[in-house]
C-alpha positions, -999 to 999 in steps of 0.1 A, spaced: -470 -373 -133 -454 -405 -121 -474 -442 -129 -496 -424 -153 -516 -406 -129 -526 -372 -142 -556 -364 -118 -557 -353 -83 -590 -373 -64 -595 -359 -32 -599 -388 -4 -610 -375 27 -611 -387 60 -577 -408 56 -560 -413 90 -531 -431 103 -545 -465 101 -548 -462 61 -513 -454 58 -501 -485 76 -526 -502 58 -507 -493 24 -480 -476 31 -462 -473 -2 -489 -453 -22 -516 -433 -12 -532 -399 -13 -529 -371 15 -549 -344 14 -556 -311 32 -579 -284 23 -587 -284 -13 -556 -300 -22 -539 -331 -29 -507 -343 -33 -491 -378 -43 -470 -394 -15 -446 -425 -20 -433 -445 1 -425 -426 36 -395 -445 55 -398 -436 91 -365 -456 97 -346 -435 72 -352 -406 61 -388 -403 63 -389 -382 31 -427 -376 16 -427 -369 -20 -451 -340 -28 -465 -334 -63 -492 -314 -69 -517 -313 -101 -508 -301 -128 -537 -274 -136 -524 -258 -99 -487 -257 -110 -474 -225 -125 -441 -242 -145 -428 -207 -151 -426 -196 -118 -433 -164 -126 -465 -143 -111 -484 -117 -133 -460 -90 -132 -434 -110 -142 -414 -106 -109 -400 -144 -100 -416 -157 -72 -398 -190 -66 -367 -213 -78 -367 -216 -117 -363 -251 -109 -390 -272 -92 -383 -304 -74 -370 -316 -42 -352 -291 -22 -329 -306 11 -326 -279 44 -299 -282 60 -295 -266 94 -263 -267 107 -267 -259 147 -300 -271 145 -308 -274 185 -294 -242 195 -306 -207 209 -316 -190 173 -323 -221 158 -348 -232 184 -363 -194 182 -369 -185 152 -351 -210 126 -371 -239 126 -403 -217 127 -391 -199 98 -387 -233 77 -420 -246 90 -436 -217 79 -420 -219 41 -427 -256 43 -461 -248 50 -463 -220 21 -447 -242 -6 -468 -277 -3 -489 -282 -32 -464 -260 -54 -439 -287 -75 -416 -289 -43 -408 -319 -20 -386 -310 12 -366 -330 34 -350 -312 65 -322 -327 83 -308 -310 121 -273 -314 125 -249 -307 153 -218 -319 174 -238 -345 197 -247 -384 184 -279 -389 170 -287 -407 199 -287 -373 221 -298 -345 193 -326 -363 178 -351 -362 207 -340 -320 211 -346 -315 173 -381 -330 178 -386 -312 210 -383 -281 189 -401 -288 159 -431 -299 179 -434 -267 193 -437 -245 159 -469 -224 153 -492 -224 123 -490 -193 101 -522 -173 104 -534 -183 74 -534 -217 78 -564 -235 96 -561 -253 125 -573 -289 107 -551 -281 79 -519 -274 102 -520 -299 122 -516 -324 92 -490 -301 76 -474 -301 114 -474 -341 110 -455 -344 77 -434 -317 86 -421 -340 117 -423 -367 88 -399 -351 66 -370 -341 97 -344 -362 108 -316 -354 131 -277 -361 118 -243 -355 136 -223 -331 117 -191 -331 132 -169 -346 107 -151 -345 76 -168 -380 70 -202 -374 87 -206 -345 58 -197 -372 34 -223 -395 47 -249 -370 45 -238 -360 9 -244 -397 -1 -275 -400 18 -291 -375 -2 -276 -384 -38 -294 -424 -28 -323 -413 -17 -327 -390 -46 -320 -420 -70 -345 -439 -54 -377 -422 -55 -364 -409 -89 -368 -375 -80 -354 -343 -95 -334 -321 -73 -343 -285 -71 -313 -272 -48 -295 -278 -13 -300 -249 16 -275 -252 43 -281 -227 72 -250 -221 96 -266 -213 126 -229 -220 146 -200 -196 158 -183 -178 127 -148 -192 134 -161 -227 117 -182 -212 90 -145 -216 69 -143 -252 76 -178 -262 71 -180 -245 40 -154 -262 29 -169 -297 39 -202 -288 20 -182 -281 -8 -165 -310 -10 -192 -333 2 -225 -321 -4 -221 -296 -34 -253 -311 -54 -242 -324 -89 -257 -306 -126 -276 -273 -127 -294 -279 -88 -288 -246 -69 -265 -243 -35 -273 -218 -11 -258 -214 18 -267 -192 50 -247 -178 70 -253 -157 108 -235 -124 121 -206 -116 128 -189 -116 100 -155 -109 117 -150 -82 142 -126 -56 122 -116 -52 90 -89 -74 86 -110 -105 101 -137 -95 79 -113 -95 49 -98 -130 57 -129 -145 66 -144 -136 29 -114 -150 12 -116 -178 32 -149 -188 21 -144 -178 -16 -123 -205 -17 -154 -227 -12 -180 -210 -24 -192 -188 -51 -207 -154 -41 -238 -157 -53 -243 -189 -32 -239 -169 2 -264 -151 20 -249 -135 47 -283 -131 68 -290 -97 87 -325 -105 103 -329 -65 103 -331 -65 68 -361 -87 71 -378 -67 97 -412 -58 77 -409 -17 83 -374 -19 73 -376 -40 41 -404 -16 33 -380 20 36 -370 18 0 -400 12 -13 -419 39 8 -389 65 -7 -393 50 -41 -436 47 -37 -437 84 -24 -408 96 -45 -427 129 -64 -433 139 -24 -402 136 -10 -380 148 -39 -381 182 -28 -373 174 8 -353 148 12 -322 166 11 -301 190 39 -322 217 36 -353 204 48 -340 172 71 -326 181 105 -313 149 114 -314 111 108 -321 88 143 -314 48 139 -320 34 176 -323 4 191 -330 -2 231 -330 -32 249 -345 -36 283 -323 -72 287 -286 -73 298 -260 -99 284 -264 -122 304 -259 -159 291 -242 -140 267 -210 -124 281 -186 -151 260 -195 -134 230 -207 -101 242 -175 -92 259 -153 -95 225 -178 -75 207 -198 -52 224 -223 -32 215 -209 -15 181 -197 -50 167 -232 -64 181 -257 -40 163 -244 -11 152 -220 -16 124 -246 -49 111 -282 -37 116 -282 -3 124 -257 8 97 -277 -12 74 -306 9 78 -285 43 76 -276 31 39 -315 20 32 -323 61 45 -294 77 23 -288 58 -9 -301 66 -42 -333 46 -47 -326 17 -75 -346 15 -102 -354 -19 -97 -356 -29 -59 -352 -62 -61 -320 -57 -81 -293 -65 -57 -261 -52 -77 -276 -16 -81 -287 -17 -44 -250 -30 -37 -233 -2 -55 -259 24 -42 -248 14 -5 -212 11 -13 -216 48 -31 -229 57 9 -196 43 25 -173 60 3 -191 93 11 -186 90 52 -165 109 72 -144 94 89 -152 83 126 -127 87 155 -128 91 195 -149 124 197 -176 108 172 -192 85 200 -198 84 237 -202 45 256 -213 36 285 -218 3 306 -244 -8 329 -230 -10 359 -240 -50 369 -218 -60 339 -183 -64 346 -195 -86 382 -216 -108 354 -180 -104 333 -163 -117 362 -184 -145 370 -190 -156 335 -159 -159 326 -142 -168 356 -123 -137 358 -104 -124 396 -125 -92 417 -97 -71 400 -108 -73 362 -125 -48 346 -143 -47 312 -136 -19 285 -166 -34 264 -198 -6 262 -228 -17 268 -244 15 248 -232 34 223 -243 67 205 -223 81 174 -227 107 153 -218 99 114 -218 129 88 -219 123 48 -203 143 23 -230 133 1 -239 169 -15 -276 157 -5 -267 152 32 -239 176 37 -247 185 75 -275 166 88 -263 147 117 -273 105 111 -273 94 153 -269 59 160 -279 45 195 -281 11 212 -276 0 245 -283 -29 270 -307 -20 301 -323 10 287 -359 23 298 -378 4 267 -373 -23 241 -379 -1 207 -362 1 176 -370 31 148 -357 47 120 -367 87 126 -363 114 103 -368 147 120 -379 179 95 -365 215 101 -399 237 104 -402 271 95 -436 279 101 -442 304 126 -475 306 147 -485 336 160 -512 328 181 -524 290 182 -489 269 193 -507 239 190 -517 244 154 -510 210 138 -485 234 112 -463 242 143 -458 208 154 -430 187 147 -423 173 113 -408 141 110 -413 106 93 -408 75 113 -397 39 106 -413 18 134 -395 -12 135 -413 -24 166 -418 -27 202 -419 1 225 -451 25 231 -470 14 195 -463 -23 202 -469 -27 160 -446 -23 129 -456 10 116 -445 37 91 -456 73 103 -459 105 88 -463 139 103 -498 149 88 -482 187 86 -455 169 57 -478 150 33 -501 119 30 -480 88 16 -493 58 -4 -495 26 10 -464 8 5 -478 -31 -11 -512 -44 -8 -505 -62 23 -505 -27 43 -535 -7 57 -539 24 73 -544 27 105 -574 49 111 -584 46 150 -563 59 172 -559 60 212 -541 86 234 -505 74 232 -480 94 224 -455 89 204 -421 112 207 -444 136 229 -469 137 200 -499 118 198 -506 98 169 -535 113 156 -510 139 146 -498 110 122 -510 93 88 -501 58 101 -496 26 81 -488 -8 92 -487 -45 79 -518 -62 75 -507 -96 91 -472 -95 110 -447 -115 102 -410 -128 120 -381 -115 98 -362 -150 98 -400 -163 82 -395 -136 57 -357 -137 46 -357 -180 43 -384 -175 19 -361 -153 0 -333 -177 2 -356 -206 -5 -363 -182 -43 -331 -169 -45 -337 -134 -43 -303 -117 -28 -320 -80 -21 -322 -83 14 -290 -98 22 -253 -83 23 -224 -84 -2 -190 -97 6 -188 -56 -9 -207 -42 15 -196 -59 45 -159 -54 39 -170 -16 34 -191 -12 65 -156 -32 88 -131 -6 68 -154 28 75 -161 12 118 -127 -3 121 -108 29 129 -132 39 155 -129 5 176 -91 10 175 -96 46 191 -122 33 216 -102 5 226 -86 21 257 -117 39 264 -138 37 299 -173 36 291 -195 59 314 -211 36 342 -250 34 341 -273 17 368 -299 4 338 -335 12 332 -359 43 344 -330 53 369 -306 63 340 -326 94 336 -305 115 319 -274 100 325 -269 87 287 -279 117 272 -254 135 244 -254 163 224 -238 170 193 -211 201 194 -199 203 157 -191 166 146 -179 157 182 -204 144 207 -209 148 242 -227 131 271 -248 164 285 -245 156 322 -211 149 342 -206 111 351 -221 111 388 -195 75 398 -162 65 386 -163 28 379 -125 23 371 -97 46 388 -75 61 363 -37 52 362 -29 91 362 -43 122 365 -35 147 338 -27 182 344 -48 206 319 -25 235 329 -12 258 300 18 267 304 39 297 286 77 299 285 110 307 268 124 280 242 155 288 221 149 325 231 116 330 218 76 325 233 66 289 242 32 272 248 33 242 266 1 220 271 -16 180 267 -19 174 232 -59 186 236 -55 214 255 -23 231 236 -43 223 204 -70 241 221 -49 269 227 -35 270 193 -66 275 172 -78 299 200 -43 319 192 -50 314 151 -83 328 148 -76 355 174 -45 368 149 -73 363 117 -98 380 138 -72 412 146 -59 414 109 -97 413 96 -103 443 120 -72 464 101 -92 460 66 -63 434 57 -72 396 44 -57 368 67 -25 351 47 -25 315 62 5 292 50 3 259 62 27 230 61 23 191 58 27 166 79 6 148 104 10 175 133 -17 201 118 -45 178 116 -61 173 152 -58 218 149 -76 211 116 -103 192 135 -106 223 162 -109 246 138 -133 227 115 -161 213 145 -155 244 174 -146 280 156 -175 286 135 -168 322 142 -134 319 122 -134 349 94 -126 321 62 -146 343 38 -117 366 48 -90 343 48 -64 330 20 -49 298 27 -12 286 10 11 259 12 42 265 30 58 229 11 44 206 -16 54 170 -28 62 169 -65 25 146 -64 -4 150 -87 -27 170 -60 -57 142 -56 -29 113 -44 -29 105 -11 6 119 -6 -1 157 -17 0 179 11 -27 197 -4 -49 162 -5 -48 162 35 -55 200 41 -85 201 14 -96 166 33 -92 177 69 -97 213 68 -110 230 32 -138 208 25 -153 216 62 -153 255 60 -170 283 40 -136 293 20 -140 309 -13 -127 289 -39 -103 318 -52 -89 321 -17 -73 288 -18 -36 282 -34 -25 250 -38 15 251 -52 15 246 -88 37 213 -88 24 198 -117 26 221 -150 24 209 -189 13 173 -175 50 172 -158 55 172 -120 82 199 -107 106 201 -135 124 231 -136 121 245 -170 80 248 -161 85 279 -136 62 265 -111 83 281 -81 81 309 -99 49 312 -107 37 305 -73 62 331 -63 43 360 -83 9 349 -70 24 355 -34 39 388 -50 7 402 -64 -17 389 -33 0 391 -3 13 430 8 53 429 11 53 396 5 49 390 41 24 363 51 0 370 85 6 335 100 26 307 87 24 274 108 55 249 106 60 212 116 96 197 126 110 166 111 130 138 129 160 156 115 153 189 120 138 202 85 112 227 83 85 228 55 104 208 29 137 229 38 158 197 44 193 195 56 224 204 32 196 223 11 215 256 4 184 285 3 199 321 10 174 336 39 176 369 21 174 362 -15 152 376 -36 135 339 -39 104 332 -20 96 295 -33 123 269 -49 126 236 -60 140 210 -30 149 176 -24 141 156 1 159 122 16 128 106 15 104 95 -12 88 114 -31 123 132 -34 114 166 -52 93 194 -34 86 225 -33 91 249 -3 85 284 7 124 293 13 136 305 48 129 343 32 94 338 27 92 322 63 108 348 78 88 379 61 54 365 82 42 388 111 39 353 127 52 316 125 43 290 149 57 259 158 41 230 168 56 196 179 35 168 197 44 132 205 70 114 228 86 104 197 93 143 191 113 148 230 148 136 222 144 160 189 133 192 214 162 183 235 189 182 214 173 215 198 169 228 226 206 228 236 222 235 203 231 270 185 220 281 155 232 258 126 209 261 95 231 233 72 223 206 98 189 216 118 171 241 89 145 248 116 171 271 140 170 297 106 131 305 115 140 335 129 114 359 116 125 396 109 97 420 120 74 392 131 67 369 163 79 331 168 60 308 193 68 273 200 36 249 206 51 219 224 30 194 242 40 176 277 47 146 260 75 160 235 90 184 262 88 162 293 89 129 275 59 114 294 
């Protein structure tokens, strides 16, 4: 220790008049410890110096199991907080850093926290003291003890403007003096960015070049949600502060992650592993719930609220972060945070996509005035952004394959809860006794907090098993009163909860403050979370949210149900908020169009109609004793039918049904261009089909891709021969092209209609150039082909074809003209009317 002393003597009774008696050395205790402090500048910096005794220091900084439990480098830490007199800051920030402050004294660590902002010193200092004047004691601390920790914590603060290129250089110097005058060694810097996320770039840059600390002192730097608001701000936002800083020296903070019930959920799965092995898997869980409800509404907060609404403000951070905590693989070691990163980024690439049908929205209906008012916008404005959400997301994770994962938040909802639920199927039966504890609902349940239990609890169904504790600073809760929880009351439950409770900002600074990255979210991660949400904000950008008058009188107003992958709000919308532009005709139509049938619809409604007429024609040749020949073509046209047929005909005979390519690209089948690719994407993987029943066109042959020599037309052309009677398909389904080419029969492509050839070799004007095709015989063999076009970009195509003769060479589709078969035209309002 410094001047030779090696002893701590514990003075008591010391008070301020002994300091300013000798200021410049004396010793400060509290409790049963004591610390060294030099010489405290008031004026300055009013740094104190703490050094504890050298039998209470462990240098390793290591605890008994071996797990780190603090910097590997002791000595003077400097916090940082950037937006130090602001909304979070003034909630939970500074009571978070008081709290570590108060954990770590006595420990080899001196602090010194400096509150910066926009406004002169003169203007923030007396808010920042406002504030820190106002922070509570942890539990554990006495209330003799605290109020002298309280007093050197005000000691240690100091307000600074941070506005600057030059006021970050200024603070950068002031440490690097101050540190070479009391001759102290420097543990780290923490900088927390509690500001907007559109200056995190240049601030990060400023701390880089400023106040980077010199030699092998440790830089961590915090930053606040959002990180962006799609995929490609998120993406420019990360390179902009790689630039600046190194990955492992950001902690992108998501406070959920320090909630105690959910930084418990891995190790409750890992803790109660041999238990849940068995039925943690689709054929025991119904369905996943991640919820949050607020009783508050956005006011004060419409600025921000009204760019990002409630996906961007909860659901694609905190809530998605718990759906990868519930479906990962447990990590071997949980507090390694590159196996828990690519355990969650295994989740993401295992999603199905989300589009328009995945959620429903709503808005309370006091917003868009607040909208108006707040941001000074005319009586005739209205606000797209929901206010609630729900969403269903499906895995194709072989563990989760079917259970439904619902996320919900909303503004103005009956309660202020928040819970991970995991709801069992149950197969018991009860002949008698329906209130037998085996008949009752089995489900395991992540309190976060709030709502009816009004404590952070895990719960499980007494009917599913008993778990263990999850750490030693957890108890079981063994009295119980009369609420109910999800109708059930919670003696039903084996319930478990933390000993002492503790704010999740408290909890994740300490992590910073050790370096442990666990609970905090990869540059990985987040750009994989913005890339698997993005597409659904672009389809819900034109979207009106269902109105909602807020609280109790919602009833059932925001209720959904799930119908396949889509989902539904249960109830019709009572009000119309915002008067359409049009009013859409759901009229099917049926016609004449080049002298055969035509279907005329809206894109949903003929697509509707299509898959209707599709199963209807598997259904009939099923009834004959015959199996359904489906050829498809590629293209972008067939998908939303794949999506019908995939989430509304569950009735749809596949076990009977043999699906074939009408054309191929000349691509390896698992590239992004093979036709094949997007029907075993949008349509195979989703339906019971027999494996054998499937024939994909046998492009590539002897590691080569179409080449003539390899007989790959030919081939395909005797499994058609041996499979299919006559040679005549049940149903093929065509596209058109801009040009007029059917399949991958392409203009100038010189295919007799009645040659013996069923499949040949074509090429197309557009890359990849070779293909192979079903020829105009094959097509015209089928008992029935349908056409479908959608799209306004398709009507100046169905008007010119629907004026011109028959003249294969330049439009290929006027030779589908099948022989003993049927030919329907599916044409949507947009491509026949043009609007």
């Amino acid at each position: 220790m410094r001047n030779g002393i090696t002893n701590c003597t514990v003075l008591r009774g010391l008070t301020e008049q002994h300091y300013q008696k000798s200021p410049s050395k004396f010793f400060f205790c509290v409790g049963d410890w004591c610390d060294w402090g030099w010489t405290m500048r008031k004026a300055t910096w009013g740094l104190l110096l703490l050094l504890t005794c050298a039998a209470t220091c462990d240098q390793s900084g290591q605890n008994q199991d071996g797990e780190q439990k603090g910097p590997s480098r002791r000595g003077h830490v400097s916090v940082v907080v950037v937006g130090s007199t602001g909304d979070l800051a003034k909630k939970y920030l500074w009571q978070g850093f008081f709290n570590l402050y108060a954990s770590q004294v006595g420990k080899g660590y001196s602090f010194s926290f400096y509150g910066g902002g926009l406004s002169p010193d003169g203007r923030g200092t007396p808010l920042l003291f406002e504030i820190l004047k106002s922070q509570d004691c942890p539990v554990d601390v006495s209330d003799e003890r605290c109020a002298l920790v309280r007093e050197q914590f005000l000691r240690l603060a100091q307000y600074r403007q941070l506005k600057t290129e030059e006021d970050y250089q200024a603070l950068g110097q002031h440490i690097e003096t101050q540190l070479k005058q009391e001759g102290m060694v420097e543990a780290g810097r923490l900088f927390y960015l509690s500001v907007p996320a559109f200056a995190y770039a240049d601030i990060a840059q400023r701390v880089n070049r400023s106040c980077r600390p010199p030699g092998t002192a440790w830089l961590r730097v915090v930053l606040e949600k959002p990180f962006g608001h799609d995929s490609n701000s998120a993406q420019e936002l990360a390179t902009q502060l790689a630039s600046s800083l190194k990955e492992d020296e950001m902690f992108r903070i998501d406070h959920y992650l320090g909630k105690q019930v959910v930084s418990q959920i891995l190790p409750f799965r890992k803790g109660n592993r041999k238990l849940l092995k068995s039925i943690w898997n689709k054929h025991h869980i119904d369905r996943m719930e991640i919820v949050l409800k607020e009783t508050l509404d956005a006011k004060g907060r419409i600025s921000f609220y009204d760019q990002y609404g409630v996906i961007r403000d909860v659901i694609q951070n905190h809530l998605t972060e718990v759906m990868t905590l519930l479906t990962m693989s447990v990590p071997k070691n949980l507090t390694d945070c590159k196996e828990i990163n690519r355990n969650k980024l295994k989740v993401f690439s295992a999603l199905h996509q989300l589009d328009m049908p995945s959620a429903v929205l709503g808005q309370y209906q006091t917003y868009n005035s607040e909208v108006q008012l707040e941001l000074n916008k005319t009586k005739d404005h209205f606000s797209l952004s929901p206010t609630y959400a729900g969403i269903a997301v499906h895995t194709t994770m072989p563990q989760f394959d079917g259970v439904p994962i619902f996320l919900v938040s909303g503004k103005l909802l009956d309660e202020r809860v928040g819970y991970a639920r995991i709801t069992f199927k149950n197969n018991v039966f009860c002949a008698q006794d329906q209130t037998s504890i085996t008949c009752r609902p089995k489900q395991i349940v992540f309190y976060i907090g709030q709502g009816q239990l009004q404590y952070p609890a895990i719960l499980v169904s007494k009917n599913l098993f008993k778990p263990a504790l999850v750490n030693n600073g957890w108890k079981e809760v063994i009295e119980n009163d009369d609420t109910l929880l999800f109708g059930i009351p919670l003696s039903d439950y084996y319930i478990q909860t933390p000993v002492v409770q503790q704010e999740a900002y408290t909890e994740l600074i300490s992590q910073v403050f050790r370096g442990r990255r666990d609970h905090f979210v990869s540059a990985e991660s987040l750009l994989a979370s913005w890339k698997f949400w993005t597409p659904l904000l672009n389809s819900l950008k034109h979207t009106f949210p269902r109105p909602y008058p807020g609280g109790a009188a919602n009833g059932n107003l925001l209720d959904f149900q799930l119908q396949g992958r889509e989902v539904r709000f249960c109830s019709e919308a009572l009000v119309n908020m915002i008067p359409q532009e049009k009013t859409e005709s759901f009229q099917v139509m049926q016609g004449k169009y080049r002298s055969a049938d035509m279907v005329s619809a809206w894109s949903k409604e003929l697509v509707e109609r299509l898959a209707h007429d599709l199963q209807e024609a598997a259904e009939e040749s099923v009834q004959e004793g015959t199996p359904f020949h489906l050829a498809l073509s590629g293209g972008s046209s067939p998908l939303a039918l794949f999506k019908q047929l995939t989430q509304h005909h569950y009735a749809f005979p596949w076990w009977n049904t043999h699906v074939w390519m009408a054309d191929e690209r000349c691509v390896p089948p698992n590239e992004a261009e093979s036709n094949f690719r997007t029907i075993h994407d949008h349509l195979l993987q989703h339906v019971h089909l027999p494996y054998f029943n499937i024939h994909p066109m046998p492009v590539q042959l002897n590691q080569r891709l179409c080449v003539e020599e390899d007989g790959g037309a030919l081939v395909y052309e005797q499994d058609i021969a041996r499979l299919v009677n006559s040679s005549s398909f049940s149903y093929v389904l065509l596209g058109v092209g801009f040009d007029g080419h059917t399949a991958s029969l392409f203009p100038g492509n010189r295919l007799g209609s009645s040659g013996e050839r069923l499949v040949a070799l074509t090429e197309s004007p557009l890359k990849p150039h070779q293909r192979m095709s079903l020829t105009f015989g094959a097509i015209n063999r089928a008992r029935r082909v349908s056409v479908l076009i959608m799209g306004k970009g398709k009507h100046e195509l169905v008007t010119q074809l629907s004026r011109i003769k028959d003249t294969p060479d330049r439009w290929p589709i006027t030779k589908i003209q099948p022989v003993n078969g049927r030919l329907v035209w599916y044409i949507d309002y947009d491509a026949l009317l043009g609007q």
